[in-house]
C-alpha positions in Angstrom: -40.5 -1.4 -30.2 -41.9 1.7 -28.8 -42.9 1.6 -25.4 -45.2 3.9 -23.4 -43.9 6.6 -21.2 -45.9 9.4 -18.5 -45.3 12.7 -17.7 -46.7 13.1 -14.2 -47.5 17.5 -13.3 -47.6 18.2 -9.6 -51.0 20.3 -10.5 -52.3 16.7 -11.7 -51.9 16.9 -15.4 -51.0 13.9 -16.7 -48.9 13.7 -20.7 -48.4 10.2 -22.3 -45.3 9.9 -25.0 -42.9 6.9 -25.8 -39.9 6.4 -24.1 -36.4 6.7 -24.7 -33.2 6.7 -23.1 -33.4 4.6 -19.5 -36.5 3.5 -18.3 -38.3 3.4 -14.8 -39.8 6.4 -13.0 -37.8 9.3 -11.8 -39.0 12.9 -9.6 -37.0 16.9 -10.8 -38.7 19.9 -11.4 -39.7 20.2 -15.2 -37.9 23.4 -16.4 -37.9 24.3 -20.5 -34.7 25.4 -22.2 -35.7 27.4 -25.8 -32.1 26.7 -27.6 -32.2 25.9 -30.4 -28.7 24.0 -30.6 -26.6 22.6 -28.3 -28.5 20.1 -26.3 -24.9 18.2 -25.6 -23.9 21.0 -23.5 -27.6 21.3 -21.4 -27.3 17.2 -21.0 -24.0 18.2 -19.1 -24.6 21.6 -17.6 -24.4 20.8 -13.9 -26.7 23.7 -13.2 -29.3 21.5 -14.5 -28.5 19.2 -11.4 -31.5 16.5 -10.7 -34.1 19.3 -12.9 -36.5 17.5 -15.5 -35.0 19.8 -18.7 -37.9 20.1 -21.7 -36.4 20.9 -24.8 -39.0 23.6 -26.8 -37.4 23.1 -29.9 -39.0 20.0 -31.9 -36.0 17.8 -33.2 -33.3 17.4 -30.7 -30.2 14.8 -31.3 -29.7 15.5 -35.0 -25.8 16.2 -34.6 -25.5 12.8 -32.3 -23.3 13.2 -29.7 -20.1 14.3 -29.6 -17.6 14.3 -26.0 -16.0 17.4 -26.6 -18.7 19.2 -26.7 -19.5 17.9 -23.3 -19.1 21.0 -20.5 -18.8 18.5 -17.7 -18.0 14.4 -17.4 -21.5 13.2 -17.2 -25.0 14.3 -17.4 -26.6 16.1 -14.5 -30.5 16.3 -15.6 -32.7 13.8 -14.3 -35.2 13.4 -17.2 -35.0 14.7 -20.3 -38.4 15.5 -22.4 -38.5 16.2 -25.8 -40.9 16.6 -29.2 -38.9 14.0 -31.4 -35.6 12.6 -31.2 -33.0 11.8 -34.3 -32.2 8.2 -34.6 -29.9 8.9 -37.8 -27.8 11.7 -36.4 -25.5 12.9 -39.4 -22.3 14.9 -38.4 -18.7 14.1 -39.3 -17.9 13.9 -35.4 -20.6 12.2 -34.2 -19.9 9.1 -31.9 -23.9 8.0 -31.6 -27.2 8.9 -30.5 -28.9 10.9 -27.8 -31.2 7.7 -27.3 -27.8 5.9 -26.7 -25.8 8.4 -24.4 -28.9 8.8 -21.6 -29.2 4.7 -21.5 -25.2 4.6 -21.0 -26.0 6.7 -17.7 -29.0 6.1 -16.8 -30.9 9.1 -17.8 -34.9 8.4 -18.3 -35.8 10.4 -21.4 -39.9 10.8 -22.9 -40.9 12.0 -26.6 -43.7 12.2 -29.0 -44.9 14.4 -26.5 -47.0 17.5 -27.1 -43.9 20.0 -25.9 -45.5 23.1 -26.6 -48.4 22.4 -24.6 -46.7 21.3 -21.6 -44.0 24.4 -22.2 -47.1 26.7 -21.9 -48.2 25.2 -18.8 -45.0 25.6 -17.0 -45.4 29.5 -18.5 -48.3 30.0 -16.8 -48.4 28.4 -13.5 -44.6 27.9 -13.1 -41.7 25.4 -13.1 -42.9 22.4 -10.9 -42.5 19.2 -9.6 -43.3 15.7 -12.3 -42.7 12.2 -12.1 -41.5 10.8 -15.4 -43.3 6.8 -15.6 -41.1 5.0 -18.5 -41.5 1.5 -19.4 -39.1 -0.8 -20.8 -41.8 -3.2 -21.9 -39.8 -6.2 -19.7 -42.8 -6.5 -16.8 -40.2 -7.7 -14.6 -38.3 -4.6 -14.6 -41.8 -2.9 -15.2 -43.3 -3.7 -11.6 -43.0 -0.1 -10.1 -43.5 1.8 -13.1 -46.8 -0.2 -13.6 -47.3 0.1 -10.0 -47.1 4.1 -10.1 -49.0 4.0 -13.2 -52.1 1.9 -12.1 -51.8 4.6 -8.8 -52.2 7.8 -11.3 -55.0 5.9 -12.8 -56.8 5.0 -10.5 -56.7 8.6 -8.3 -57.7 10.2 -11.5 -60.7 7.8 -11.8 -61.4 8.5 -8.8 -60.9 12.1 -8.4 -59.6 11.3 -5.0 -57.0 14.1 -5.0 -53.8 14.7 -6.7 -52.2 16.1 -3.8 -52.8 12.4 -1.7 -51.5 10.7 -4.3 -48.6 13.2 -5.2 -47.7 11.6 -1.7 -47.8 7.8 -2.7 -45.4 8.4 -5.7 -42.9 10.6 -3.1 -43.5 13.0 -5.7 -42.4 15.8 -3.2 -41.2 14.2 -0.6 -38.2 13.1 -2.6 -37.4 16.7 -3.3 -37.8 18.1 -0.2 -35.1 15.8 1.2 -32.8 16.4 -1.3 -31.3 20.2 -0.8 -29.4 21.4 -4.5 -27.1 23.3 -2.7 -26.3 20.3 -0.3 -25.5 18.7 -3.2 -23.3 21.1 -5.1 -20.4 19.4 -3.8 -21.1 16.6 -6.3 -21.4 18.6 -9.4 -18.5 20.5 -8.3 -15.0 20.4 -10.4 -17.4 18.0 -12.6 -16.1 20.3 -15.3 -12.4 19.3 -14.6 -13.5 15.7 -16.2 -12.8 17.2 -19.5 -10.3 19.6 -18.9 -8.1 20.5 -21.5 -4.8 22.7 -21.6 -4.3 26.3 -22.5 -2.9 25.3 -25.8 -5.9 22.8 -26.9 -8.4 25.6 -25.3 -7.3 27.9 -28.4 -6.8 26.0 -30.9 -10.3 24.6 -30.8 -11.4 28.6 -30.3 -9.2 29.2 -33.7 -11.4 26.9 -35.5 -13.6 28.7 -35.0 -12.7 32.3 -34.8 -14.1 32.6 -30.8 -10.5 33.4 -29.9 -9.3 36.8 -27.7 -7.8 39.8 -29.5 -4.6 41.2 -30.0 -3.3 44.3 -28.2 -3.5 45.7 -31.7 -7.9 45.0 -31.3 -7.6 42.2 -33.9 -8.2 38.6 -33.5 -5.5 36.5 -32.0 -4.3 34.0 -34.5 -1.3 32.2 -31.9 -2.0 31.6 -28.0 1.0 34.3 -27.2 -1.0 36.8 -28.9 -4.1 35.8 -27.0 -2.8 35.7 -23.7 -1.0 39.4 -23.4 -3.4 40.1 -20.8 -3.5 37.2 -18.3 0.2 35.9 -19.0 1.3 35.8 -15.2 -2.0 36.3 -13.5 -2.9 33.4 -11.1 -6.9 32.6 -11.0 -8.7 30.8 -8.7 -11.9 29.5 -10.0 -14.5 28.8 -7.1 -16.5 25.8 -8.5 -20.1 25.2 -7.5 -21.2 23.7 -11.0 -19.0 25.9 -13.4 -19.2 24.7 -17.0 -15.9 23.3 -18.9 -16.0 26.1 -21.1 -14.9 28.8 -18.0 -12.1 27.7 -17.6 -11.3 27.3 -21.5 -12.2 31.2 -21.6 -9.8 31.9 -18.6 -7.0 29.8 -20.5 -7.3 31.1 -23.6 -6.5 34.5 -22.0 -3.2 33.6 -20.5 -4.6 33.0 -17.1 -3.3 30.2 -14.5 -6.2 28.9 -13.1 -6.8 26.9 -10.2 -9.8 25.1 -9.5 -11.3 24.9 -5.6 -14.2 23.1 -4.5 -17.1 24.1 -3.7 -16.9 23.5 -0.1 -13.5 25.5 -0.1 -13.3 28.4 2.1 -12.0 32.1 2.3 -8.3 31.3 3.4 -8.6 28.0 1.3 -8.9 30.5 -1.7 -6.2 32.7 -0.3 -3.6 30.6 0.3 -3.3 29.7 -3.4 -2.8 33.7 -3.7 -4.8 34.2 -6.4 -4.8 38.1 -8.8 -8.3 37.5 -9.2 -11.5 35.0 -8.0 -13.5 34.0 -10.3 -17.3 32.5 -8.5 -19.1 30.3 -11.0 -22.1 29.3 -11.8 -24.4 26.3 -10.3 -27.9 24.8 -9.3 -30.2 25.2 -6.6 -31.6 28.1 -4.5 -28.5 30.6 -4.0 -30.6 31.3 0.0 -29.7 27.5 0.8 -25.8 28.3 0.4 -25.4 29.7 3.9 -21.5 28.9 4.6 -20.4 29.9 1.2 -22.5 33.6 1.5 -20.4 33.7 5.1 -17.1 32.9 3.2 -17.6 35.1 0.1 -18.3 38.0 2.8 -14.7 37.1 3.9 -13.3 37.0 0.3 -15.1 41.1 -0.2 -12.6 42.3 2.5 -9.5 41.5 1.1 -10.0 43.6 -1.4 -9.1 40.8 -4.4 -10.8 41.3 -7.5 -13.8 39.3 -7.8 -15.9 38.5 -10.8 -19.1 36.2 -10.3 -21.0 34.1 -13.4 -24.9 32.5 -12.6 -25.1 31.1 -9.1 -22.5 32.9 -8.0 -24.1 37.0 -9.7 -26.4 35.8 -6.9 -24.0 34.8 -4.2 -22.3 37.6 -4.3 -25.5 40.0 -3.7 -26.6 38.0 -1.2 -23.5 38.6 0.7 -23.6 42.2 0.0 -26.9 42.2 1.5 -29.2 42.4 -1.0 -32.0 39.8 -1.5 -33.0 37.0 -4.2 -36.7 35.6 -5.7 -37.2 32.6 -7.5 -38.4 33.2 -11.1 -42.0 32.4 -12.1 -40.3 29.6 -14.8 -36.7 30.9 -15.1 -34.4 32.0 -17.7 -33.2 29.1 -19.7 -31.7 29.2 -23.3 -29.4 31.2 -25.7 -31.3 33.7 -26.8 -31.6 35.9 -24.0 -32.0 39.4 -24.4 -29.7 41.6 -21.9 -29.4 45.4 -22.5 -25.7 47.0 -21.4 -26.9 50.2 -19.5 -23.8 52.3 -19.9 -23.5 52.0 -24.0 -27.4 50.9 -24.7 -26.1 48.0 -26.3 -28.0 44.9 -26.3 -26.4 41.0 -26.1 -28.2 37.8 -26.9 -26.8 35.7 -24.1 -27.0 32.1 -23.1 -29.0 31.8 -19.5 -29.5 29.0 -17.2 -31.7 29.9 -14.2 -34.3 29.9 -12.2 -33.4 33.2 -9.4 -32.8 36.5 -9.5 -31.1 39.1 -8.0 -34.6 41.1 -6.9 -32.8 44.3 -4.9 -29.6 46.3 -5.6 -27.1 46.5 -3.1 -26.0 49.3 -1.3 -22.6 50.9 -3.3 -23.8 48.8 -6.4 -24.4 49.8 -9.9 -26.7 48.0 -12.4 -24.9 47.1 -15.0 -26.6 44.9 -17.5 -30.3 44.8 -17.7 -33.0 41.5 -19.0 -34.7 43.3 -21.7 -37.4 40.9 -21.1 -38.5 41.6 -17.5 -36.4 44.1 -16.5 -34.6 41.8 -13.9 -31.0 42.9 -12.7 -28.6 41.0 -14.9 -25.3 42.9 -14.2 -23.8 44.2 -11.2 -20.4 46.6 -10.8 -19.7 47.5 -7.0 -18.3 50.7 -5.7 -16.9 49.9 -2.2 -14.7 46.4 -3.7 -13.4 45.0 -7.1 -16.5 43.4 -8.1 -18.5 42.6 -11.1 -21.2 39.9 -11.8 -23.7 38.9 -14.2 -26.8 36.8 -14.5 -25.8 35.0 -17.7 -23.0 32.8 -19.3 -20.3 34.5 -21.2 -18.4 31.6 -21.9 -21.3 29.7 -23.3 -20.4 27.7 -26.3 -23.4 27.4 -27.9 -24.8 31.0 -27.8 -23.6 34.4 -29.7 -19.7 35.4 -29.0 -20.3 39.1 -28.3 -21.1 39.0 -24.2 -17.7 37.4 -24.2 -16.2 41.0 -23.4 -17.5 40.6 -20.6 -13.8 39.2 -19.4 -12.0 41.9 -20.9 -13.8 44.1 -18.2 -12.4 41.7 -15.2 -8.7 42.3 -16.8 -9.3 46.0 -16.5 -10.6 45.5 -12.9 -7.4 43.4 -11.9 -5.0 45.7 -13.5 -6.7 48.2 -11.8 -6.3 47.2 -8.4 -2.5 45.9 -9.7 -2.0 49.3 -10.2 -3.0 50.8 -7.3 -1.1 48.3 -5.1 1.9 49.4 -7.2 1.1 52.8 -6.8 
């Protein structure tokens, strides 16, 4: 039986759809993702930490679900809105249903809801704050849904003032109180959930074809002729929210990686005496991660090779000196135009994120560049071994080409190898 479900906007606007997933009422900030595929690896992006995620695309869930795919052990969202939902998914790995996975953790989910319109709201005024009302059609478990519910009503009625009742609901006090980057210690090493080994890491690449290449330039077909770059190179991977498929991309390559905290600090990272430090990706306001700015200054002077994904493309200008904005509604999909400024060349790139980067820093180069808005995407600096970018090279579910992206940190760490040696 269908039951009724609300989307509550901060700017009043109120959507009615069915629900699915969990029920009861839950607060995020309603961001829209445009990929078309790979809805799995959103669900468990931790970058998506506590966010409301709106899927643009109409018919989400058609593959089912399927745990390796997963880019972290559990889901991070804390709504999930979409047009229509598959209830006879049809794939020869599926394990069961999107409706089925968000009630295992408790993930409120609303469709047959008009997702364009809302998307265009959140275009034009912003990403903001909702309250997602989902009945189970029980009234006993009902109570504060039909509570909240009966309060929207009636203050709409009434024209009383959104804002006034925005407070009843703790629509923004709830969010206020909860800091992101407070709470990227519990997204972090999420990924390491569903680690896998170097071996299994290629082999599922070689399925299909997203492997390294040879020293010859042609595509690895065995892990030894994958890893001819990273075979005794230690890496320590800072993790603030980093997606499962990083450190797949790191293994594949002949890396060892080692995974810190997010909490872990400059000697922390030194004392496992890494060739190279790679700072991943996350959620939240990069401004709010104050001891982890201090500690990545730290990192800069000892002169190891660093090479910084997402969050941490912001973290690492932000410690350089330069400043950060928060995006109008963000950059979220796999379809992401970014235009390489040395060769002209231009990479559809998978993107997750709400900030960016909005002055160079001084001794910094602009590498890569949103072809979109112009925003700063890629950074190479001058007075350390540094290199970031906006978007996700390791992405699973977006175009293999920004991938070379790695090869460039191999020639940074064999370029400072050499010059230690020298």
């Amino acid at each position: 039986m269908d039951t009724k479900a609300y989307i509550v906007l901060a700017n009043g606007q109120v959507f009615e759809g069915k629900s699915f997933g969990a029920t009861g009422c839950v607060t995020g900030e309603v961001v829209f993702t445009t990929s078309m595929t790979g809805y799995l690896e959103t669900l468990t992006d931790p970058s998506y930490h506590r966010q409301i995620v709106l899927q643009t695309f109409p018919l989400i869930g058609n593959y089912g679900v399927i745990p390796q795919d997963f880019e972290s052990g559990k889901i991070h969202p804390a709504g999930y809105i979409v047009r229509e939902w598959c209830a006879t998914p049809s794939n020869f790995r599926c394990q069961g249903t999107i409706d089925q996975l968000l009630k295992s953790q408790g993930i409120v989910g609303v469709y047959d809801v008009d997702t364009r319109a809302l998307t265009k709201i959140i275009r034009q005024q912003g990403s903001m704050n909702a309250r997602l009302i989902s009945f189970s059609g029980d009234k006993e478990k009902d109570v504060q849904a039909a509570e909240e519910l009966a309060s929207v009503q009636y203050s709409l009625t009434k024209n009383s003032g959104f804002v006034a009742h925005a407070s009843n609901i703790r629509l923004f006090e709830e969010l206020a109180n909860h800091k992101l980057a407070k709470a990227s210690l519990s997204v972090s090493k999420s990924a390491e959930q569903v680690a896998k080994s170097a071996t299994q890491a290629f082999q599922e690449a070689l399925s299909y074809k997203a492997v390294p290449l040879t020293s010859e330039g042609k595509l690895a077909t065995t892990l030894e002729q994958a890893s001819w770059r990273g075979t005794g190179k230690k890496i320590t991977l800072w993790d603030f929210g980093s997606r499962a498929t990083l450190k797949k991309e790191l293994l594949k390559r002949g890396f060892e990686v080692q995974v810190l905290a997010a909490d872990s600090s400059c000697d922390d990272i030194m004392d496992s005496c890494p060739d190279g430090i790679v700072i991943s990706n996350g959620p939240g306001n990069p401004e709010e991660y104050t001891a982890a700015i201090s500690e990545i200054s730290n990192l800069i002077e000892t002169g190891v090779p660093i090479f910084a994904i997402g969050l941490g493309h912001l973290l690492l200008a932000l410690a350089t000196g330069a400043k950060t904005k928060k995006l109008l509604y963000g950059h979220r999909g796999s379809s992401q135009p970014v235009k390489e400024l040395s060769t002209g060349k231009v990479y559809i790139t998978s993107q997750n994120t709400g900030y960016v980067v909005e002055s160079l820093p001084e001794n910094a180069e602009l590498s890569f560049k949103n072809c979109h808005d112009g925003s700063y995407e890629g950074i190479v600096y001058k007075d350390f071994p540094g290199i970031s970018v906006q978007f996700q090279p390791e992405s699973a579910h977006a175009p293999l080409e920004s991938r070379t992206i790695f090869d460039s940190f191999f020639d940074l760490i064999d370029a400072v190898k050499q010059l230690q040696n020298a």
